[in-house]
TORTI-706230 format. One record per residue (C-alpha): chain; residue in three letters; residue number from 1; x, y, z. Coordinates in steps of 0.02 Angstrom, whole numbers. Example, Ala and Ser with C-alpha at 12.3 -4.5 7.8 and 13.67 -1.06 7.14 Angstrom:
// TORTI-706230
+--------+--------+-----+--------+--------+--------+
! chaine ! residu ! num !      X !      Y !      Z !
+--------+--------+-----+--------+--------+--------+
!      A !    ala !   1 !    615 !   -225 !    390 !
!      A !    ser !   2 !    684 !    -53 !    357 !
+--------+--------+-----+--------+--------+--------+
This chain:
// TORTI-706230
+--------+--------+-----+--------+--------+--------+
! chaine ! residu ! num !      X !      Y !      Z !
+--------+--------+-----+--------+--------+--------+
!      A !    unk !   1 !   5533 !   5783 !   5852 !
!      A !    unk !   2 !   5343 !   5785 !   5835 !
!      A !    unk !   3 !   5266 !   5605 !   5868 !
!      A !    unk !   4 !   5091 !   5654 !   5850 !
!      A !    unk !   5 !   4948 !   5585 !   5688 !
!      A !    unk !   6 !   4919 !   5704 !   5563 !
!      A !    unk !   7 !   4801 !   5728 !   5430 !
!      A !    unk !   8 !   4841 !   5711 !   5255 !
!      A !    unk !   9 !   4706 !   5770 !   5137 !
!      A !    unk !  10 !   4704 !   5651 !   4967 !
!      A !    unk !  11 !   4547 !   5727 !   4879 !
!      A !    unk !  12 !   4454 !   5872 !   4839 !
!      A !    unk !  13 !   4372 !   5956 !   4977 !
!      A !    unk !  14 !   4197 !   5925 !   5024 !
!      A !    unk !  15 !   4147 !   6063 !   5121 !
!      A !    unk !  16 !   4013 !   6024 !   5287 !
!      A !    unk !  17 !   3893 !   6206 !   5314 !
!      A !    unk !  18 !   3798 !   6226 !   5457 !
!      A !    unk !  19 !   3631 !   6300 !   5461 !
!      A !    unk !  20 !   3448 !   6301 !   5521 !
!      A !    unk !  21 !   3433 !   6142 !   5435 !
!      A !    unk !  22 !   3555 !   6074 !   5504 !
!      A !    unk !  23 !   3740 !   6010 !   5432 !
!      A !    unk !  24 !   3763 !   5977 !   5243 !
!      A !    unk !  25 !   3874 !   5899 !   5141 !
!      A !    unk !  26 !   3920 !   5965 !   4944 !
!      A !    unk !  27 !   4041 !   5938 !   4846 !
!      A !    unk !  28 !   4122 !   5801 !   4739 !
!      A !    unk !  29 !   4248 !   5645 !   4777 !
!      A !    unk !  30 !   4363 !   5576 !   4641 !
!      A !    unk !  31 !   4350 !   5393 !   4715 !
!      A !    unk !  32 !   4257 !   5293 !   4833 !
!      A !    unk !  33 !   4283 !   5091 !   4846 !
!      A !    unk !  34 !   4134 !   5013 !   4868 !
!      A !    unk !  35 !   4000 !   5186 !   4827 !
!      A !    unk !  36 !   3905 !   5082 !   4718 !
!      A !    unk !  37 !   3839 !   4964 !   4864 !
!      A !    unk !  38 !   3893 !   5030 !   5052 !
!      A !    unk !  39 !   3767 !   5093 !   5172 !
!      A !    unk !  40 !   3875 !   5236 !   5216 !
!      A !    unk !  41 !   4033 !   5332 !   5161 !
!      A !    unk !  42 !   4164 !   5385 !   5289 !
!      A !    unk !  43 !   4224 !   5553 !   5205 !
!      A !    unk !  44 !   4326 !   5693 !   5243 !
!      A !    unk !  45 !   4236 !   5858 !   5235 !
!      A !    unk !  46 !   4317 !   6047 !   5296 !
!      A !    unk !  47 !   4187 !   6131 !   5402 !
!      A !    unk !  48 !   4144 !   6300 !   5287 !
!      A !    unk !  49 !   4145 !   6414 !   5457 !
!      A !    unk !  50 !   4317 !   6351 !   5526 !
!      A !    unk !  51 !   4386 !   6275 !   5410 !
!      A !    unk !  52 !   4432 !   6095 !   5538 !
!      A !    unk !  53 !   4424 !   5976 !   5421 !
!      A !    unk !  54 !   4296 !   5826 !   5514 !
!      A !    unk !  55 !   4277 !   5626 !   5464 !
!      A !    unk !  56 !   4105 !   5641 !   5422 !
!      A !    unk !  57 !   3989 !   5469 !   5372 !
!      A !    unk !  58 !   3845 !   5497 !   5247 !
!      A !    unk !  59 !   3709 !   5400 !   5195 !
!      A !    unk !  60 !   3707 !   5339 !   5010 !
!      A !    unk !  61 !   3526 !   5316 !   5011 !
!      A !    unk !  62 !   3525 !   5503 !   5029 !
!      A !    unk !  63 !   3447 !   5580 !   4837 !
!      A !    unk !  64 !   3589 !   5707 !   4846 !
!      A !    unk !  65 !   3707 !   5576 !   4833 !
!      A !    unk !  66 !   3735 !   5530 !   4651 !
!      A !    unk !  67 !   3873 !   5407 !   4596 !
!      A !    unk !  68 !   3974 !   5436 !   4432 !
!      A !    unk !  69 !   3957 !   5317 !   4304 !
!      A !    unk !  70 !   4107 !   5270 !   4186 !
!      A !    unk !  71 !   4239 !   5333 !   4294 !
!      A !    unk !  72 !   4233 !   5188 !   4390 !
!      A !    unk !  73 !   4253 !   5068 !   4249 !
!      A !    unk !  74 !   4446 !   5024 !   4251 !
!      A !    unk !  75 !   4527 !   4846 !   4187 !
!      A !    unk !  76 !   4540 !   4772 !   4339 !
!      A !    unk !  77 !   4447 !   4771 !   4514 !
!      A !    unk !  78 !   4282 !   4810 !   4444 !
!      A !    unk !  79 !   4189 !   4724 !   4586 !
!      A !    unk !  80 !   4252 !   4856 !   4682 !
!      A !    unk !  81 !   4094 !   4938 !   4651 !
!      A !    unk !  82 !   4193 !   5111 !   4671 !
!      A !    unk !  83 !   4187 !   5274 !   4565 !
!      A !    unk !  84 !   4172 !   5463 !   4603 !
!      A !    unk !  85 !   4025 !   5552 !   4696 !
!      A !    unk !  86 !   3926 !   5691 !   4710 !
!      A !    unk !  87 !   3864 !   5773 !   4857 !
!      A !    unk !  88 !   3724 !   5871 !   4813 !
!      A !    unk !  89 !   3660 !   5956 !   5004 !
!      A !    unk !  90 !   3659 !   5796 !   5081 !
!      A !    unk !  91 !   3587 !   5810 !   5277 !
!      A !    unk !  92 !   3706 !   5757 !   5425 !
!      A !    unk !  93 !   3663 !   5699 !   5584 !
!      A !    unk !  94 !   3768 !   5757 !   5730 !
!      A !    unk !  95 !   3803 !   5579 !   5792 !
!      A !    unk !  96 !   3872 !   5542 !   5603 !
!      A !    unk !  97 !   4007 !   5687 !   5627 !
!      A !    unk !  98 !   4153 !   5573 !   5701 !
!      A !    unk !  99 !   4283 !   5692 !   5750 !
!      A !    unk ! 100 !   4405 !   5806 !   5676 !
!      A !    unk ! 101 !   4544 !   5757 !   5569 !
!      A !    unk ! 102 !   4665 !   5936 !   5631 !
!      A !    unk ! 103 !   4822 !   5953 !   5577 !
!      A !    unk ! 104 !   4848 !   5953 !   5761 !
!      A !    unk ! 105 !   4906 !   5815 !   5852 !
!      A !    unk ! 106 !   4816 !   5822 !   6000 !
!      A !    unk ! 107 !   4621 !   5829 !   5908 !
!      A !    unk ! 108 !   4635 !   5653 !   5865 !
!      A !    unk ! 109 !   4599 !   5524 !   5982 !
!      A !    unk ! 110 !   4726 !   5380 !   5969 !
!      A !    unk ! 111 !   4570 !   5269 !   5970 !
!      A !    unk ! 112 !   4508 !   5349 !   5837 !
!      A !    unk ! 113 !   4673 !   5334 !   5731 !
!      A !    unk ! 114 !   4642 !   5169 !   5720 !
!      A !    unk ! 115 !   4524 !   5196 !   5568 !
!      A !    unk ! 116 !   4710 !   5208 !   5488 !
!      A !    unk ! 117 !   4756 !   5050 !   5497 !
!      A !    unk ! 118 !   4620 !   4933 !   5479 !
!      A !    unk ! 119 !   4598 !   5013 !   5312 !
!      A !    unk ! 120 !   4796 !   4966 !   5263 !
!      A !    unk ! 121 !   4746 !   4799 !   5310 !
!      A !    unk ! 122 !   4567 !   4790 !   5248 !
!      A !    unk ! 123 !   4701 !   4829 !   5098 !
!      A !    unk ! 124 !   4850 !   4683 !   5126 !
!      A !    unk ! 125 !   4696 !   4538 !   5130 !
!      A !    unk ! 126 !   4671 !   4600 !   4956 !
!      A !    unk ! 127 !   4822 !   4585 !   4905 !
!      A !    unk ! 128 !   4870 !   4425 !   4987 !
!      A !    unk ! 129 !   4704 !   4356 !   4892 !
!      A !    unk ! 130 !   4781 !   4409 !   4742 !
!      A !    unk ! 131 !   4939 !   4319 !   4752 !
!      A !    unk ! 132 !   4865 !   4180 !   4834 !
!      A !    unk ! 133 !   4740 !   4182 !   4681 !
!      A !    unk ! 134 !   4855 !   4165 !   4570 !
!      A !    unk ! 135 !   4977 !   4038 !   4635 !
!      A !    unk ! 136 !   4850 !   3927 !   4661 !
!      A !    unk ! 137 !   4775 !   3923 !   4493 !
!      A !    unk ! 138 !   4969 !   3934 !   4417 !
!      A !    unk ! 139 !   4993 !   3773 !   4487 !
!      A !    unk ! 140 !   4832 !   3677 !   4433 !
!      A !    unk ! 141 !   4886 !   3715 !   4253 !
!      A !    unk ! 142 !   5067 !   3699 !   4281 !
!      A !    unk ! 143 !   5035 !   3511 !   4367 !
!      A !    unk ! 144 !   4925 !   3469 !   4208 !
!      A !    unk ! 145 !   5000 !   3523 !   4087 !
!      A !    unk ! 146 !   5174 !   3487 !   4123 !
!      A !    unk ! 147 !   5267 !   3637 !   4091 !
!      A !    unk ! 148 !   5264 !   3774 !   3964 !
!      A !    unk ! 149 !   5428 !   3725 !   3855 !
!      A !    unk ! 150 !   5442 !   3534 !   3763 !
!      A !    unk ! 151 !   5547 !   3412 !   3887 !
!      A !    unk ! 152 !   5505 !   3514 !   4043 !
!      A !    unk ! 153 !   5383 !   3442 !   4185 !
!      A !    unk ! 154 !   5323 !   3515 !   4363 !
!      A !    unk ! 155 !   5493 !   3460 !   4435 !
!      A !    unk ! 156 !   5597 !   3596 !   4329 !
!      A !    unk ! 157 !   5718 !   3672 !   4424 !
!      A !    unk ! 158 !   5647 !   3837 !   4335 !
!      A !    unk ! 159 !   5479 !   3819 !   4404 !
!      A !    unk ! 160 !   5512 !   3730 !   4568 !
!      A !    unk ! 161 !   5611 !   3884 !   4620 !
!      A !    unk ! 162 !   5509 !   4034 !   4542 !
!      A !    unk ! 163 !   5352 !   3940 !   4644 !
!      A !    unk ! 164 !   5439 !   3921 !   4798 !
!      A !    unk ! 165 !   5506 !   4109 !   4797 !
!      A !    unk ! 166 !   5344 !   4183 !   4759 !
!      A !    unk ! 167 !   5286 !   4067 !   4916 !
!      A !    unk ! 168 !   5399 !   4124 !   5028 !
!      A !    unk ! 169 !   5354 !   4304 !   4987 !
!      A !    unk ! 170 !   5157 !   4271 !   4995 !
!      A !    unk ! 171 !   5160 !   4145 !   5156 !
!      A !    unk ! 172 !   5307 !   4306 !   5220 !
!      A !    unk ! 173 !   5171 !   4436 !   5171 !
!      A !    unk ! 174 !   5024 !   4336 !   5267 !
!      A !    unk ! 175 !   5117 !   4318 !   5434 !
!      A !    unk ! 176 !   5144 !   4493 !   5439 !
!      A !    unk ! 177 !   4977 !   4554 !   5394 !
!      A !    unk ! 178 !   4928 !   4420 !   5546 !
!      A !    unk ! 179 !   5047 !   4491 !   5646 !
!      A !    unk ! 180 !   4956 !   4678 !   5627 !
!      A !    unk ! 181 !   4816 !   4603 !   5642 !
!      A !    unk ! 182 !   4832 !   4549 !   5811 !
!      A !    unk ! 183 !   4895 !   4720 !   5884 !
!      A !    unk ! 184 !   4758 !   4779 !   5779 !
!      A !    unk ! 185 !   4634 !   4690 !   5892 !
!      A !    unk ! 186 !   4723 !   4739 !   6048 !
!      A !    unk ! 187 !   4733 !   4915 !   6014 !
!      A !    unk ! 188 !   4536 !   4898 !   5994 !
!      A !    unk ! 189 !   4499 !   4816 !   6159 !
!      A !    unk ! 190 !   4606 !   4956 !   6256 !
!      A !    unk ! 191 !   4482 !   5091 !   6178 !
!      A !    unk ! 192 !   4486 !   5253 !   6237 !
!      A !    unk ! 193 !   4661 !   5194 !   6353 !
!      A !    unk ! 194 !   4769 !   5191 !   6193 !
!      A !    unk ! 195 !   4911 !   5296 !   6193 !
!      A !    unk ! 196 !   5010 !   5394 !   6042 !
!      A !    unk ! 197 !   5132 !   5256 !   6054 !
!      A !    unk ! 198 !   5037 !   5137 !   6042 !
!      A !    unk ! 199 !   4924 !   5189 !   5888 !
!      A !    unk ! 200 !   5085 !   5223 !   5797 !
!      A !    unk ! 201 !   5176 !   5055 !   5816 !
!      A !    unk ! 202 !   4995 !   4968 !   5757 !
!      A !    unk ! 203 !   4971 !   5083 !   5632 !
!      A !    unk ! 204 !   5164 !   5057 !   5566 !
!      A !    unk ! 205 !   5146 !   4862 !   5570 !
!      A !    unk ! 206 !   4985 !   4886 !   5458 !
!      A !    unk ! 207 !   5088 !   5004 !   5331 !
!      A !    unk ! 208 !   5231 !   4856 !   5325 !
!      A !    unk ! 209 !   5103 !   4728 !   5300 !
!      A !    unk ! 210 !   5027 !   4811 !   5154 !
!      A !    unk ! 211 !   5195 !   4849 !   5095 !
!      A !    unk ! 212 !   5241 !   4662 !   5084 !
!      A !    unk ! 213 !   5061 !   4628 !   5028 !
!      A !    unk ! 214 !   5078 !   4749 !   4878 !
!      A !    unk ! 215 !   5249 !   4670 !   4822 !
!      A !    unk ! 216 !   5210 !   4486 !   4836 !
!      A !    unk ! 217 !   5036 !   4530 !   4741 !
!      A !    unk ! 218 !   5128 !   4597 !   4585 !
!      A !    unk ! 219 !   5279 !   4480 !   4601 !
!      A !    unk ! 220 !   5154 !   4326 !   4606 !
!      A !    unk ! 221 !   5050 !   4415 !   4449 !
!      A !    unk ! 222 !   5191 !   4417 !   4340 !
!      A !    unk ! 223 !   5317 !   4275 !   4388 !
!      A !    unk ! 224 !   5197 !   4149 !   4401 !
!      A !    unk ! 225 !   5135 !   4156 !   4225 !
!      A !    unk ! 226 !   5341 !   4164 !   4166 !
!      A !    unk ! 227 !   5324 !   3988 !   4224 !
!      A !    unk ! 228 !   5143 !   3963 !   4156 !
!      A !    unk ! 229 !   5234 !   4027 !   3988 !
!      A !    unk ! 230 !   5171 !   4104 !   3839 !
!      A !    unk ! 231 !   4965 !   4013 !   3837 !
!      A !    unk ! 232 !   4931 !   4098 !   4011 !
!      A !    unk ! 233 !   4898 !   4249 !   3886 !
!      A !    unk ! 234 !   4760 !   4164 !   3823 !
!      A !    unk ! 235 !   4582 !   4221 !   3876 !
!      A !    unk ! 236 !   4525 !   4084 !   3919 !
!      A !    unk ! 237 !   4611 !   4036 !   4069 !
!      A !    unk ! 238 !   4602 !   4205 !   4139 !
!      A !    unk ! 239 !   4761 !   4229 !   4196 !
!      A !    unk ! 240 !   4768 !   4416 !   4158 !
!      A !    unk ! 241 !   4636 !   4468 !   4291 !
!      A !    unk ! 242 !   4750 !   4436 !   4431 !
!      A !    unk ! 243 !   4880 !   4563 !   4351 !
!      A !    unk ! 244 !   4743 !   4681 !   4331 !
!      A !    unk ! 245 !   4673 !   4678 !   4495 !
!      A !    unk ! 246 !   4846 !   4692 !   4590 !
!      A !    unk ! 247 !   4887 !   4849 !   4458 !
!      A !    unk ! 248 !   4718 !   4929 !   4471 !
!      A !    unk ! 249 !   4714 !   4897 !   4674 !
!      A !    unk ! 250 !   4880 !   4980 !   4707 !
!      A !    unk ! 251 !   4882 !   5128 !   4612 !
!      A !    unk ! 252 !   4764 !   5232 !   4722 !
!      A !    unk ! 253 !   4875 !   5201 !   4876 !
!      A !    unk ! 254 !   5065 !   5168 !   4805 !
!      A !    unk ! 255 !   5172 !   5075 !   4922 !
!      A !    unk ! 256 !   5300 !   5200 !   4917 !
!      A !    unk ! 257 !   5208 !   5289 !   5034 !
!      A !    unk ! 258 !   5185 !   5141 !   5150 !
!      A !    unk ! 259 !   5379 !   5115 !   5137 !
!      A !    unk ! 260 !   5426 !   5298 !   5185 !
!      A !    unk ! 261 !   5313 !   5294 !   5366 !
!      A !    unk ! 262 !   5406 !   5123 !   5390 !
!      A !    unk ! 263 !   5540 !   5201 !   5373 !
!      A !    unk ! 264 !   5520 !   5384 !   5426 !
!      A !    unk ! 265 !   5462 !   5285 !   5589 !
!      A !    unk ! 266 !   5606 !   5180 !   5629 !
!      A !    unk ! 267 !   5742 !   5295 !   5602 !
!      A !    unk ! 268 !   5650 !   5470 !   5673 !
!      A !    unk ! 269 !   5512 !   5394 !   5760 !
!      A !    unk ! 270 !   5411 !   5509 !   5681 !
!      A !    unk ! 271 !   5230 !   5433 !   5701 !
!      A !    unk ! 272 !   5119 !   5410 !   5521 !
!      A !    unk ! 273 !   5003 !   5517 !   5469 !
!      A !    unk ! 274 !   4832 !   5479 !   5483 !
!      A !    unk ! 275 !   4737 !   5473 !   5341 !
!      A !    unk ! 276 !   4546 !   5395 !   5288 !
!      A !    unk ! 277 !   4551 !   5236 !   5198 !
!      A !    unk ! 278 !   4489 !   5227 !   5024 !
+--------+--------+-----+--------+--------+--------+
């Protein structure tokens, strides 16, 4: 049984070349959250000598670095300010090389693996926002205007239970995500004294809590507007972008693969793999 992190590559190489000018980055990336506005870019890169694949951070203000355009415009999450990018020979300083991403278990410092999961739960806030979006606006119109069907009112038995399951999944969701959270933050303050172990079980409570983040986003999207009924359709109450969001949001991480390290973990013990956030 291996219990070791390995990496799992998720886009098109970028390739880092060494040379009397120092490192460079080329090459293209389908997707970046948050290109259009970060500072810097973690990225994975394959060194063109060796062939390690390295976490590499780049500078956006670099003129090598040139965003794509339309790609990025989806219908929902468009303040994600994300899209593809081009890297055009763009310079890298040795300190912004972070370490390897091997195959091998024993290149990656558990410390390090912890870029895993605060990305998964960088990932379940969003989510929970989501669903706590849209619950609370659901029940704003659903208090004034008394129901979406003639002789109904907020205390339907319909709607009273629909709200309080989708609560129960979202308030569920939120303890869970606190719950990583915390062994997040401990994990952090050991540092470099973290163990394989330990990364793991942090790093499997972050999968579970985006896991139960992802569900009650797109259970609270669409139930909550079954009791809104047929207006929350209508534009103007904007309904619609929480659905997008939680669609858009999810698809470039499914939470099937969340569910199979869960479980993968607790019946093998077979540690996740590591892998860059988006």
């Amino acid at each position: 049984m291996v219990l070791g992190r390995r990496a799992v590559p998720r886009e098109p190489r970028l390739t880092l070349t060494s040379g009397r000018g120092g490192r460079l980055v080329n090459g293209r990336q389908g997707y970046a959250t948050g290109v259009l506005v970060a500072d810097r870019l973690a990225v994975r890169a394959t060194h063109a000598d060796t062939g390690e694949p390295l976490a590499v951070l780049v500078d956006t203000a670099h003129p090598g670095v040139v965003c794509g355009g339309d790609d990025g415009d989806t219908f929902g999450q468009r303040l994600a300010a994300g899209g593809s990018v081009e890297f055009d020979a763009v310079p890298v300083e040795d300190d912004a090389v972070l370490g390897p991403l091997s195959w091998d278990e024993d290149t990656l410092s558990p410390f390090s693996g912890l870029a895993a999961p605060t990305g998964r739960l960088v990932s379940a806030q969003i989510c929970l926002g989501i669903a706590q979006g849209v619950l609370a606006e659901a029940r704003e119109y659903t208090r004034a205007v008394h129901g979406p069907w003639p002789h109904t009112s907020p205390r339907d038995p319909y709607a009273l239970t629909t709200y309080g399951e989708l609560t129960v999944a979202t308030l569920s969701a939120a303890a869970l995500a606190d719950q990583a959270l915390e062994a997040l933050d401990g994990g952090l303050a050991r540092g470099e004294d973290l163990t394989d172990d330990e990364c793991a079980e942090i790093t499997v409570l972050a999968a579970a809590a985006e896991a139960a983040a992802s569900r009650a986003a797109h259970d609270a999207t669409a139930r909550a507007l079954d009791v809104v009924g047929a207006r929350s359709a209508s534009s103007a109450y904007g309904f619609d972008r929480f659905w997008r969001n939680a669609r858009t949001h999810t698809l470039y991480d499914p939470v099937a693969h969340r569910l199979h390290e869960v479980g993968d973990y607790f019946l093998n013990g077979e540690h996740p793999p590591f892998t860059l956030p988006f």
